[in-house]
C-alpha positions as CSV (number, residue, x, y, z in Angstrom):
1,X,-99.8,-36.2,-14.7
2,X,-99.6,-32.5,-13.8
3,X,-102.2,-30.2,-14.8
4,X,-100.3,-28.7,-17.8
5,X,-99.4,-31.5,-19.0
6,X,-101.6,-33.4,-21.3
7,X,-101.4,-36.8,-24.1
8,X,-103.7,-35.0,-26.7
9,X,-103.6,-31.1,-26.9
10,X,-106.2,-30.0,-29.1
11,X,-105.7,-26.2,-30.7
12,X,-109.0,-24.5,-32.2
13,X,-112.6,-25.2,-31.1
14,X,-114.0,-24.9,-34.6
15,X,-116.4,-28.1,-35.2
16,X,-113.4,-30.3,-36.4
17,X,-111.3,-29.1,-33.0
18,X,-114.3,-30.0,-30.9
19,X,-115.6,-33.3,-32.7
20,X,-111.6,-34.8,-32.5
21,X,-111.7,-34.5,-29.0
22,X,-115.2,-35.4,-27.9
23,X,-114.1,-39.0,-30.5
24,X,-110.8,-39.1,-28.7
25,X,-112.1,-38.4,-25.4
26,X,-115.1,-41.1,-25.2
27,X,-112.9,-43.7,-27.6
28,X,-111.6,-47.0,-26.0
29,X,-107.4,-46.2,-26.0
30,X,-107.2,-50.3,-26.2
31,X,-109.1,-50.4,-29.7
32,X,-105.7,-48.4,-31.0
33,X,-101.8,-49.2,-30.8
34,X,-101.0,-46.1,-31.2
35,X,-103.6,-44.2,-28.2
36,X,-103.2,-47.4,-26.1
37,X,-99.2,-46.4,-25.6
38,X,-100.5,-42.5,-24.6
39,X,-103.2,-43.6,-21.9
40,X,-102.6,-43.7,-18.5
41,X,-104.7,-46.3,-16.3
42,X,-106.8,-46.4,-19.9
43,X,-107.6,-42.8,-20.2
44,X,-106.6,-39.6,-22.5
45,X,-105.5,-36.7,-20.6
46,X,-106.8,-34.2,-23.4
47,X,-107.3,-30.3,-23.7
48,X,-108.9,-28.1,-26.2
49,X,-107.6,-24.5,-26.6
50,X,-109.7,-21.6,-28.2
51,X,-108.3,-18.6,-29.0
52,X,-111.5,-17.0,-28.9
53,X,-114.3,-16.8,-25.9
54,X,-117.1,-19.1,-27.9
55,X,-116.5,-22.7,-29.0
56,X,-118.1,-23.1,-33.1
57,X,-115.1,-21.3,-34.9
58,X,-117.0,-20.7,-38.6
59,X,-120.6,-21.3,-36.8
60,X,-122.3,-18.7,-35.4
61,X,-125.8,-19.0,-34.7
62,X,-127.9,-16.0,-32.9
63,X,-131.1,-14.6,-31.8
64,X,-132.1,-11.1,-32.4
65,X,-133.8,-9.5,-29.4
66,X,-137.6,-9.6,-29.6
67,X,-137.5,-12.3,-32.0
68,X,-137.6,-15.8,-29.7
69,X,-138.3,-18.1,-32.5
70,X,-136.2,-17.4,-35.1
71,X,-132.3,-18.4,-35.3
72,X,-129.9,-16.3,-37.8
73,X,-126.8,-18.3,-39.3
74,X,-124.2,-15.9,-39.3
75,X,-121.7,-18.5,-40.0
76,X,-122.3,-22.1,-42.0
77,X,-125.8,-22.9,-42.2
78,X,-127.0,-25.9,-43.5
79,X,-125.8,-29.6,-44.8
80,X,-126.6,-31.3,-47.9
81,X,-128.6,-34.3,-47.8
82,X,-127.8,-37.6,-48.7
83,X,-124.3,-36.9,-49.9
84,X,-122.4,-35.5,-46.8
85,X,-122.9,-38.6,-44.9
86,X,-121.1,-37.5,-41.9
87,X,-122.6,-34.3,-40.5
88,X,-126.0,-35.7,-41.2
89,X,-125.2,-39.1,-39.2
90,X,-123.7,-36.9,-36.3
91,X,-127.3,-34.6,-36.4
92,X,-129.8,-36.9,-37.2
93,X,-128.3,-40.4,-35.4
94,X,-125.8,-40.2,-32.6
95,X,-127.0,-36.2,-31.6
96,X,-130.5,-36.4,-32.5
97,X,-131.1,-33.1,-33.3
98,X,-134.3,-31.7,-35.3
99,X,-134.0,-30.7,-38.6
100,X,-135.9,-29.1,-41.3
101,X,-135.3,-28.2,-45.2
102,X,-134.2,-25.3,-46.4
103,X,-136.0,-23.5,-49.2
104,X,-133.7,-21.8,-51.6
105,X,-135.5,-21.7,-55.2
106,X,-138.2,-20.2,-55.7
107,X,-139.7,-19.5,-59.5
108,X,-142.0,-16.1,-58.4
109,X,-138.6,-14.7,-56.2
110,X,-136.9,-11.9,-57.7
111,X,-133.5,-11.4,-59.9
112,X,-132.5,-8.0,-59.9
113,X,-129.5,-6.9,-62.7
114,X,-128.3,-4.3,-64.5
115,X,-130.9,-2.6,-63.4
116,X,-133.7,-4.7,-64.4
117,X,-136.2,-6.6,-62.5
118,X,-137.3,-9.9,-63.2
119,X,-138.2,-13.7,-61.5
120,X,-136.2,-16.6,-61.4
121,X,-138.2,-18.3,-63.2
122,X,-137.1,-16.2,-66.2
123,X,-133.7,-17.3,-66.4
124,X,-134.2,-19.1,-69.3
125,X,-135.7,-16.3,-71.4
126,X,-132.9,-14.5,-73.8
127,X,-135.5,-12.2,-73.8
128,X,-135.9,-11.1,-70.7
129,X,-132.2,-11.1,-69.3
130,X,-130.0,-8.0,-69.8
131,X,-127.0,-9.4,-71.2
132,X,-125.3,-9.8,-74.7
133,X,-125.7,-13.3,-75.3
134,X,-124.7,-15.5,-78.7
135,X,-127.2,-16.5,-80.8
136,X,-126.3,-20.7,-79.7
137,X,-126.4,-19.9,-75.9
138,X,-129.7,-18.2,-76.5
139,X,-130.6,-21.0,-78.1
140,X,-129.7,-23.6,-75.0
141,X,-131.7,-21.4,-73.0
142,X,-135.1,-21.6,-75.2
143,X,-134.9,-25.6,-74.6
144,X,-135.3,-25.3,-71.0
145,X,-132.0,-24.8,-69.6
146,X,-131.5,-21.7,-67.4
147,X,-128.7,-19.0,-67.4
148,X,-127.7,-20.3,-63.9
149,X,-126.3,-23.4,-65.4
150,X,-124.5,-21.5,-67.9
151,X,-120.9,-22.6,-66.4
152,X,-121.8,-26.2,-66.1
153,X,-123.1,-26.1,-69.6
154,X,-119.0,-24.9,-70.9
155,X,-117.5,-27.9,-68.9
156,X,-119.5,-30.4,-70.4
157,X,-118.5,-29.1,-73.7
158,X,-115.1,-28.6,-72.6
159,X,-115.5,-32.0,-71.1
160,X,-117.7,-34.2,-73.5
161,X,-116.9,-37.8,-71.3
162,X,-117.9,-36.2,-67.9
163,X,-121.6,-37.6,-69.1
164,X,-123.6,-37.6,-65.6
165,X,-120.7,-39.1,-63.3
166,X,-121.2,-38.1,-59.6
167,X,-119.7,-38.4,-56.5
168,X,-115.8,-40.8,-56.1
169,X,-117.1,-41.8,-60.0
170,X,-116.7,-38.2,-61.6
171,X,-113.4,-37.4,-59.2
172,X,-111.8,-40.1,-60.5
173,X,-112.7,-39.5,-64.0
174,X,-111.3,-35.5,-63.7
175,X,-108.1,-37.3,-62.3
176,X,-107.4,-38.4,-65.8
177,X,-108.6,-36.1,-68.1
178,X,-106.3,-33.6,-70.1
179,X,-107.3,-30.3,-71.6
180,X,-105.1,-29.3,-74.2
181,X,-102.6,-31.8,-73.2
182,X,-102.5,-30.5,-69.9
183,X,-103.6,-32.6,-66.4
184,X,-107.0,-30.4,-65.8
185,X,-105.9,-30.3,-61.8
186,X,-103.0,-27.6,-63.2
187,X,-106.2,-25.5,-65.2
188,X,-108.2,-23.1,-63.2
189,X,-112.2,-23.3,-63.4
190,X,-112.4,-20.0,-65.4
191,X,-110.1,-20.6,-67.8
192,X,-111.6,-23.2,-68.9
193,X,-115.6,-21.9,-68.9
194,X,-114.0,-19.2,-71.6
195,X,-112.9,-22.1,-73.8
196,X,-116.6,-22.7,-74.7
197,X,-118.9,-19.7,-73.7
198,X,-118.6,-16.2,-74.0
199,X,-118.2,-13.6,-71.0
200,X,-121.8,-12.3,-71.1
201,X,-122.7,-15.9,-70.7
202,X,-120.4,-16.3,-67.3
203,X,-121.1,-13.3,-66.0
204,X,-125.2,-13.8,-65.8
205,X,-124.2,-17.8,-64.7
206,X,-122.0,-16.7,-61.6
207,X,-124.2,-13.5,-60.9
208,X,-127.5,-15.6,-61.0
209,X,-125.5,-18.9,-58.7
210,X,-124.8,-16.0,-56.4
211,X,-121.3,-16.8,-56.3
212,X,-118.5,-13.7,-57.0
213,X,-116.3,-17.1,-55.9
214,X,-117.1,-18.9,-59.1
215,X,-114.5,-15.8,-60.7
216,X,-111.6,-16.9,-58.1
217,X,-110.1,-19.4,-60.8
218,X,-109.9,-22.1,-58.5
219,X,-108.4,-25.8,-59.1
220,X,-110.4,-27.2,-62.1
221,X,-110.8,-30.6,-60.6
222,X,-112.2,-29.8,-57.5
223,X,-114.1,-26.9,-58.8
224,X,-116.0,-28.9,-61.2
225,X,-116.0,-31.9,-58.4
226,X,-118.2,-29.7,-56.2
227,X,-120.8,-28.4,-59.0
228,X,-121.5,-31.6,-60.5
229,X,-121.8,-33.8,-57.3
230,X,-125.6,-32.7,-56.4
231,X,-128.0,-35.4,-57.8
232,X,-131.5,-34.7,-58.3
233,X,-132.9,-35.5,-55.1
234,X,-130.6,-32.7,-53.1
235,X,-132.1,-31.4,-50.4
236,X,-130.6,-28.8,-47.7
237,X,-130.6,-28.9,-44.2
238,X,-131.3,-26.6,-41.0
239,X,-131.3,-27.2,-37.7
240,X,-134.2,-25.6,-35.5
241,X,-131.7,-24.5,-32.6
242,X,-128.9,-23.8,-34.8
243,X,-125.7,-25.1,-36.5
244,X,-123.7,-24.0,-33.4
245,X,-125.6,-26.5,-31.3
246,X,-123.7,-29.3,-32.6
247,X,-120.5,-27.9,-31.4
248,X,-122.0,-27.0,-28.3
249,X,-123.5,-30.2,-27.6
250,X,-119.8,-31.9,-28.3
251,X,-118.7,-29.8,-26.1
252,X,-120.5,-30.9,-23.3
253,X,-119.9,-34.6,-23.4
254,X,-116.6,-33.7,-24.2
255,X,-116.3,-32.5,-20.8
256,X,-118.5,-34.7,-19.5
257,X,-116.4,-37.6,-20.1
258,X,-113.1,-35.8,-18.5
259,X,-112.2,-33.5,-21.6
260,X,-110.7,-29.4,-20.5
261,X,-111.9,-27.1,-22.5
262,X,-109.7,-23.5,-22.0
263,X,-110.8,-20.3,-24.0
264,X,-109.3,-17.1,-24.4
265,X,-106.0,-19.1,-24.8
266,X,-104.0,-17.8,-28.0
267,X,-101.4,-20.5,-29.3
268,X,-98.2,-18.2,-30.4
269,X,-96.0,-21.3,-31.0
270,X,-94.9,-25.1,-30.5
271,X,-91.3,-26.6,-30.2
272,X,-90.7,-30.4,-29.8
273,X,-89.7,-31.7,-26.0
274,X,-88.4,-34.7,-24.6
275,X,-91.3,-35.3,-21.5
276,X,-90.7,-36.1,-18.2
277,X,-91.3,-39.7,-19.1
278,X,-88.3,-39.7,-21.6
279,X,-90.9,-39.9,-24.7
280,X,-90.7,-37.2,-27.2
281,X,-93.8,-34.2,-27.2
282,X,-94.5,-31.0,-27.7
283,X,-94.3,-27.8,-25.4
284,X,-96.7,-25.3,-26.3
285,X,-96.6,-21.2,-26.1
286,X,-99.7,-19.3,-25.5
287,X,-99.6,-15.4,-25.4
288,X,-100.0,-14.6,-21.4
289,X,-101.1,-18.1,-20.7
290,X,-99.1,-20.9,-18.9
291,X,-97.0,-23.5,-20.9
292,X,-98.6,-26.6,-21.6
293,X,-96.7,-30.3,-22.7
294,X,-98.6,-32.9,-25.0
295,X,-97.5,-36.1,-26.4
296,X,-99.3,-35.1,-29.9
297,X,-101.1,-31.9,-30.9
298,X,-103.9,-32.3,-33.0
299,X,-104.3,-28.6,-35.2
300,X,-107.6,-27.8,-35.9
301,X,-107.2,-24.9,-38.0
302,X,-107.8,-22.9,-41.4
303,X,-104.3,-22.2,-43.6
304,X,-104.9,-18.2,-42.1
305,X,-104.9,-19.4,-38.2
306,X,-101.8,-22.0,-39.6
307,X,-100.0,-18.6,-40.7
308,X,-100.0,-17.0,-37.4
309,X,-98.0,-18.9,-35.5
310,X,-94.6,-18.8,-34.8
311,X,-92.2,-20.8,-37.5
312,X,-90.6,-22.8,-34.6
313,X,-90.4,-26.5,-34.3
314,X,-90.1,-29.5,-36.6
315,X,-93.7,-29.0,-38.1
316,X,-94.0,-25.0,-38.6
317,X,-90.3,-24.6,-40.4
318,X,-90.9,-27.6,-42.6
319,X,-90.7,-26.7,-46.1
320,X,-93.6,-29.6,-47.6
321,X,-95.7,-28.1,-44.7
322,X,-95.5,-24.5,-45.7
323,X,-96.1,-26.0,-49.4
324,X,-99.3,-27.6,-48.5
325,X,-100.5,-24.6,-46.6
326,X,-100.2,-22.6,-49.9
327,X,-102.0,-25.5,-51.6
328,X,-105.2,-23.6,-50.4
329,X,-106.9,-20.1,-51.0
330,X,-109.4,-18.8,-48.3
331,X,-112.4,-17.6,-49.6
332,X,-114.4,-14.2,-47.7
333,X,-117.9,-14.4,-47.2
334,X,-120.3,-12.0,-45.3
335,X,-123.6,-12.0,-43.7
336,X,-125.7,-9.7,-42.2
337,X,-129.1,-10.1,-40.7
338,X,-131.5,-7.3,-40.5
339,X,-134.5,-7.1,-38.2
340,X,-137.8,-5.5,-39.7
341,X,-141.3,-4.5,-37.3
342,X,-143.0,-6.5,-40.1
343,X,-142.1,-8.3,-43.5
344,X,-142.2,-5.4,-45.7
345,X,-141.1,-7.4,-48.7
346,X,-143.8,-9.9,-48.7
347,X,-146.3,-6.9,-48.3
348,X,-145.6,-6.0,-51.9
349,X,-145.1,-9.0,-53.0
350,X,-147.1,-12.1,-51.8
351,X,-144.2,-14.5,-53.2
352,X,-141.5,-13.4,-51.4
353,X,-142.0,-15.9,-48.2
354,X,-138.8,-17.9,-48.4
355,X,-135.8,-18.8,-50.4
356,X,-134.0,-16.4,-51.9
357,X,-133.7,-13.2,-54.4
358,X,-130.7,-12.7,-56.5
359,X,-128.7,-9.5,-57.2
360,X,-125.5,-8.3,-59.3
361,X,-125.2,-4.9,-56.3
362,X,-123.3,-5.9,-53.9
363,X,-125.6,-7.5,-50.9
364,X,-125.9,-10.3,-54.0
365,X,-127.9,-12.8,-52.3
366,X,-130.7,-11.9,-49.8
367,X,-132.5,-14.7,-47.9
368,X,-136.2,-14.4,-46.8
369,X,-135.1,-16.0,-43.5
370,X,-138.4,-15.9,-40.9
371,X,-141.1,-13.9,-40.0
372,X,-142.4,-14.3,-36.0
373,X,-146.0,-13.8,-37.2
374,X,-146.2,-16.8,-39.3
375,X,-144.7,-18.7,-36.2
376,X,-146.4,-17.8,-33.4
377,X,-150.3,-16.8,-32.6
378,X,-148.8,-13.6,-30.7
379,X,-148.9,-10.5,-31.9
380,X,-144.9,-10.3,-32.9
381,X,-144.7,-8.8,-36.4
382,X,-140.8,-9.1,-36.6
383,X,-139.3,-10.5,-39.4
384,X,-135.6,-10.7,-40.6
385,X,-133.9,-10.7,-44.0
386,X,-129.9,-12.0,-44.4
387,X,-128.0,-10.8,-47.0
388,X,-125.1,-13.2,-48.1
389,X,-121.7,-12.4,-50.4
390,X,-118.7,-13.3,-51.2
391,X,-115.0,-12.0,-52.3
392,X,-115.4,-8.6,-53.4
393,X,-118.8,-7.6,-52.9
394,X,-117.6,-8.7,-49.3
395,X,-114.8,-6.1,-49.6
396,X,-117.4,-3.2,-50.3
397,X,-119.1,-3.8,-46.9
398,X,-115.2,-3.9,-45.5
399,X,-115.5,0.0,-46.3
400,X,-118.4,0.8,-44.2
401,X,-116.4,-1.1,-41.2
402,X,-116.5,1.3,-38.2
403,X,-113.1,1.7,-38.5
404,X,-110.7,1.4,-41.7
405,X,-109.5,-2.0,-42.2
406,X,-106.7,-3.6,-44.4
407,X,-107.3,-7.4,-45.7
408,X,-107.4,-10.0,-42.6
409,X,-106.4,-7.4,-40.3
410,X,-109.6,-7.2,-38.0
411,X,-107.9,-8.3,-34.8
412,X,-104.9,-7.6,-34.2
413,X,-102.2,-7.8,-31.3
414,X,-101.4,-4.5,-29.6
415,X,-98.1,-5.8,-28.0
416,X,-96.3,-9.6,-29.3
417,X,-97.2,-11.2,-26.0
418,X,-100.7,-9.5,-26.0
419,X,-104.4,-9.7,-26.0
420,X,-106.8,-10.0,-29.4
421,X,-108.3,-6.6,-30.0
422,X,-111.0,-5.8,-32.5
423,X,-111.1,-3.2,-34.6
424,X,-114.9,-3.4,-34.8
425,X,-115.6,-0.6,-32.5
426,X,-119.3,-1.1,-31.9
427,X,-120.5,0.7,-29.0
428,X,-120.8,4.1,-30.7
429,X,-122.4,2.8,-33.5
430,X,-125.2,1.2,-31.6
431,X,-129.0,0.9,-34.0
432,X,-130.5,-0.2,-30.8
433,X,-134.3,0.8,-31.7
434,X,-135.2,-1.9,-29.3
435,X,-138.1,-0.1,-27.9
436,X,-139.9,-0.6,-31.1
437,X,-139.5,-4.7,-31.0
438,X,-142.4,-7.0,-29.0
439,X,-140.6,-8.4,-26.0
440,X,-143.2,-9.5,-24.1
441,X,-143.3,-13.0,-24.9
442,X,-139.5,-13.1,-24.8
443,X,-137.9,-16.4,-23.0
444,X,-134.7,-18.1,-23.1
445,X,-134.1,-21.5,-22.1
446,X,-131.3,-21.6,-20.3
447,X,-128.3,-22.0,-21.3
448,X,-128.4,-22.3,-25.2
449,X,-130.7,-19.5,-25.9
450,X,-129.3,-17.1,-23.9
451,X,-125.7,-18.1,-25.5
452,X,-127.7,-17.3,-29.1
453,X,-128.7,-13.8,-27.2
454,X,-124.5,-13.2,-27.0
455,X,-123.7,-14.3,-30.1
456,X,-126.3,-11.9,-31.5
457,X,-125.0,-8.7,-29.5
458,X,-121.2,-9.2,-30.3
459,X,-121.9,-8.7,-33.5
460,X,-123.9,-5.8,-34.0
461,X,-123.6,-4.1,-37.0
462,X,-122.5,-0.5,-37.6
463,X,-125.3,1.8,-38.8
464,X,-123.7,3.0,-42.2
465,X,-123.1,-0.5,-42.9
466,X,-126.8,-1.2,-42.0
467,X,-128.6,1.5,-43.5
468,X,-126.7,1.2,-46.7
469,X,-127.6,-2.5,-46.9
470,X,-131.4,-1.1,-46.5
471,X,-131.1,0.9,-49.0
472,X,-130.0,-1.6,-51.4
473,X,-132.5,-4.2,-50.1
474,X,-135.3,-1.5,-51.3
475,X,-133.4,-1.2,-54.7
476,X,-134.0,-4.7,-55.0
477,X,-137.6,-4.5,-54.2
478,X,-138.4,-1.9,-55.6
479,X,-139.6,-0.6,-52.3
480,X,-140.6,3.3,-51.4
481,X,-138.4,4.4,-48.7
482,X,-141.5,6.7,-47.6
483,X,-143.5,3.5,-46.5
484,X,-140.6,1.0,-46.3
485,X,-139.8,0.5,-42.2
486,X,-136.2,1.4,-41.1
487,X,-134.3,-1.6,-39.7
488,X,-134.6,-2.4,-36.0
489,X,-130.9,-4.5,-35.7
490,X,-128.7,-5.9,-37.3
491,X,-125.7,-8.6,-36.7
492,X,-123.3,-8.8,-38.8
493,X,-119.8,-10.5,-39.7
494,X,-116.7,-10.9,-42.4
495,X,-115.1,-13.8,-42.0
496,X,-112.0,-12.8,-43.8
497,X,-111.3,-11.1,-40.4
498,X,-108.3,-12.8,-38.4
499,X,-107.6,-15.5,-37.1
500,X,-110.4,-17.0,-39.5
501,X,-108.9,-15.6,-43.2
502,X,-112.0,-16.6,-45.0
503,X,-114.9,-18.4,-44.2
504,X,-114.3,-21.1,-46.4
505,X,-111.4,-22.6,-48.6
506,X,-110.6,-23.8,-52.4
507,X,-107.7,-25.6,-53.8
508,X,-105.7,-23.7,-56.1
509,X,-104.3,-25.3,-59.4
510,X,-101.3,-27.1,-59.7
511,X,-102.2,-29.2,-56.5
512,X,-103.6,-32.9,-56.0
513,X,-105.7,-32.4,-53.6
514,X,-106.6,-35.9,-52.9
515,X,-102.9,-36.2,-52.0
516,X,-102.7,-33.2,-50.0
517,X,-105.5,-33.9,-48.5
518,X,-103.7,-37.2,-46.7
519,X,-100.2,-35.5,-46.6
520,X,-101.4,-33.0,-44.6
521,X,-102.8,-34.5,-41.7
522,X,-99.8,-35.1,-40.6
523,X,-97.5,-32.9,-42.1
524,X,-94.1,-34.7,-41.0
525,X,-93.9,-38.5,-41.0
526,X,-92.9,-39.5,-37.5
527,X,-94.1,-36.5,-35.8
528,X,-97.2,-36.8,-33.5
529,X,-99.0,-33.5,-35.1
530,X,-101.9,-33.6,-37.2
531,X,-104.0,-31.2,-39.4
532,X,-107.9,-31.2,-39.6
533,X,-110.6,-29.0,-40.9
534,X,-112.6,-28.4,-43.6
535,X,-109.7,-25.9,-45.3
536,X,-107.7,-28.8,-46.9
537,X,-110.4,-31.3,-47.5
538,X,-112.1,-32.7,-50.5
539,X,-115.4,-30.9,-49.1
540,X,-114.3,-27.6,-49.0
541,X,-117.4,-24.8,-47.6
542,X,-119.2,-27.8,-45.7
543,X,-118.9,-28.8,-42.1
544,X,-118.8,-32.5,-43.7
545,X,-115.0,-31.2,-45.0
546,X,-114.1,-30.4,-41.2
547,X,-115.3,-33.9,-40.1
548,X,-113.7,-36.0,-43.0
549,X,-110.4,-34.1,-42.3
550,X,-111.5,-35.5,-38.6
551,X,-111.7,-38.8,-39.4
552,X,-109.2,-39.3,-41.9
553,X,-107.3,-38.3,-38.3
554,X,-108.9,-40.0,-36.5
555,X,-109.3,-43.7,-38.2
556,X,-106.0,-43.8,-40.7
557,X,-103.2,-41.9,-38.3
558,X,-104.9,-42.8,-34.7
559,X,-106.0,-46.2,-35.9
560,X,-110.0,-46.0,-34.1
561,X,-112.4,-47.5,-35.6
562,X,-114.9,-45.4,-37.7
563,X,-118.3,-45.0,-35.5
564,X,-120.8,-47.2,-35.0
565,X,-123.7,-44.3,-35.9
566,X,-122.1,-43.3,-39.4
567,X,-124.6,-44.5,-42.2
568,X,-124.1,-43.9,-45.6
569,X,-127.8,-43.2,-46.2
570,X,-127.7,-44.4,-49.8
571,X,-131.3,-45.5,-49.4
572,X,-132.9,-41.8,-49.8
């Protein structure tokens, strides 16, 4: 086989790009008719290509200078445990990676709206909240409930026989129920919470989830799938070198079993082509790259990524396809981290250690993510904060961009056949008060931690983004910008920014998603081309949507067997 020609070709290195192959690469071809008849002398030929220079697509994890023992998650961040079965078999069985909980509640941590200042613990005071609630929702909240539950309390009114189902029980349940004689997968999530509660009531329930999502009107059925299925013994995950180490640990047994990985290498388009062999594949386009030929192409991209390539070929023209990509609506979510000399929050207020404080301006959520002194016995002060929002709080920190910016339009190509280019133009907006951070004890095992140091530094944030995001952290706080430290750095990004459209994904109404979930991993019967990722999954905003996408790949249209190391882990 010549070097551009290939059985698999794998397009995106996002986590479901990079888990397909590494499965593919290190499977038995024998175990499957259909890989058996692709495998020459019993091996894959297979290539990844990443438009970008990283593997990890939505994960980004990074280190802030002067701060060795703390990672920020400026993409995904953590898996639920017991319920996404995958991701935590991957971490915690076949990659053996260490893990710790993530904190997010805390009752002493602060909610700050409409100008008034008060602890989460307090959500279920009438009293004390600033809204312009009826006299019966006032009264649901002085029998223990909380106003953060507000939306889950109209769908169980809406939706007296949803009871306590969970998990493949209460998705099959929503499959049948009506509202108003209509299927509830053609209602949108909003429209329904109206039906029983008033708008004072949703707008303190999606302000206090943290959520400006919860507003996007979003397929009922899933919508209502993905708030109910948490039972009580939830618990979130981290991982002490980072999310992006699973990707990059893929990676290297990927390659270490004979996988290519080629970055920098921009799919434009893909036309079918009878191979050399006489079998029918696929000749694939990249902007100023060779070239390449692959029996199947495995897509392992978001609907915004889908959207950019050129409508050639039996898969890209095809009506159902373009149907199915509509099926889904991207979602933006932003994240900034800010690096402090010292923990000024917790020096006014003793509580505020971990988990998270809540907001209606526009940073929303802010996450009390690490502090080097409680870490380490040196004398490191640093400490960083992330702030966390969603749809159009994300669009006000779209404004303070270092250069104007229309929606998705962050890289863009400066000829057709050209280079990415991003508009981000951070070199003269540089913080860089680095002298003031401890870097003494500063070490990087290679290579990880010097690939968190790069992550970190691409993504610097410009100063009136930074400084306005200060300012609104001390609003929260009800800090004194006389004593209150001026930040030190800052990494920041939007993920609506191309090729990525939005972080995450949710289904729209008027779609079956459990059938377009199947459908569209492969698009057009007959046609070796498959679709994965977490964007048209039934765990949308999880890395366990990206792996079931994966699998579903994988095990029903490549015929492998499912792993050995996948557990269920029903016994927690």
């Amino acid at each position: 086989m010549k070097k551009n020609e290939f059985d698999i070709a794998v397009i995106g290195g996002g986590v479901s790009g990079i888990y397909t192959a590494w499965r593919l690469m290190t499977a038995d071809p024998s175990q499957s008719p259909v890989l058996k008849n692709w495998a020459k002398n019993g091996k894959l030929k297979i290539g990844v290509f990443e438009g970008s220079d990283r593997i990890g697509g939505r994960l980004l994890s990074a280190k802030a200078p002067g701060m060795p023992d703390i990672v920020c998650e400026i993409g995904g961040m953590r898996y639920v445990s017991p319920s996404q079965y995958l991701i935590k078999s991957l971490v915690e069985r076949e990659l053996c990676l260490e893990t710790f909980p993530q904190n997010v509640y805390e009752p002493k941590n602060l909610v700050y709206t409409r100008g008034k200042r008060y602890n989460v613990d307090q959500l279920n005071d009438p009293d004390v909240l600033p809204y312009a609630l009826r006299e019966l929702e006032k009264q649901w909240l002085k029998e223990g409930n909380t106003a953060d539950n507000f939306i889950a309390y109209a769908i169980k009114k809406v939706i007296p026989g949803i009871g306590n189902k969970i998990g493949d029980e209460l998705t099959k349940y929503l499959e049948t129920v009506e509202v108003d004689g209509v299927p509830l997968y053609k209602h949108g999530l909003w429209n329904l919470v109206l039906k029983a509660i008033s708008n004072e009531a949703y707008e303190v329930s999606k302000t206090t989830v943290g959520y400006d999502s919860l507003g996007m009107n979003a397929n009922a059925v899933d919508s209502i799938s993905e708030l109910f299925d948490f039972s009580s013994n939830i618990k979130y995950f981290l991982l002490k070198d980072g999310y992006d180490v699973v990707p990059w640990h893929l990676t290297n047994r990927f390659k270490n079993a004979g996988g290519e990985v080629f970055l920098n290498t921009w799919l434009k388009g893909f036309e079918s082509k009878t191979l050399a062999d006489g079998t029918s594949g696929f000749e694939l386009n990249f902007y100023d790259n060779p070239t390449v030929t692959a029996r199947a192409v495995i897509l392992a991209m978001p609907r915004r990524s889908l959207e950019l390539l050129d409508e050639t070929g039996p898969v890209m023209t095809n009506q159902k396809m373009k149907t199915m990509m509509n099926s889904v609506e991207p979602v933006d979510l932003y994240k900034m981290f800010i690096a402090y000399e010292k923990s000024w929050w917790t020096a006014a207020d003793k509580n505020l250690k971990t988990g998270r404080s809540l907001t209606d301006l526009p940073l929303r959520q802010c996450y009390y993510w690490g502090d080097e002194a409680d870490l380490t016995d040196s004398k490191n002060k640093n400490a960083v904060i992330m702030a966390y929002n969603d749809m159009q709080s994300s669009t006000f920190w779209g404004g303070l961009r270092s250069e104007p910016l229309g929606p998705g339009d962050a890289l863009r190509w400066d000829h057709p056949g050209g280079k990415r280019k991003s508009k981000s133009s951070h070199a003269n907006h540089h913080l860089f008060k680095r002298k003031k951070m401890n870097h003494q004890n500063e070490s990087y095992k290679e290579p990880w931690d010097e690939q968190l140091r790069r992550n970190w530094d691409a993504h610097e944030a410009p100063h009136a983004m930074v400084m306005e995001m200060h300012r609104q952290l001390m609003e929260i706080h009800g800090a004194d910008p006389k004593t209150t430290p001026e930040p030190l750095e800052a990494a920041f990004m939007d993920w609506s920014d191309d090729p990525f459209g939005g972080a995450v994904h949710f289904w729209n109404p008027g779609y079956k998603s459990q059938d377009v979930l199947f459908d569209m991993t492969q698009p057009v019967n007959d046609v070796n081309c498959f679709v994965c990722g977490e964007a048209f999954s039934t765990n949308q905003t999880w890395v366990e949507g990206a792996l079931q996408t994966a699998e579903i790949v994988l095990q029903q249209r490549l015929k492998l067997p499912e792993p050995e190391w996948v557990k269920k882990w029903d016994d927690e």
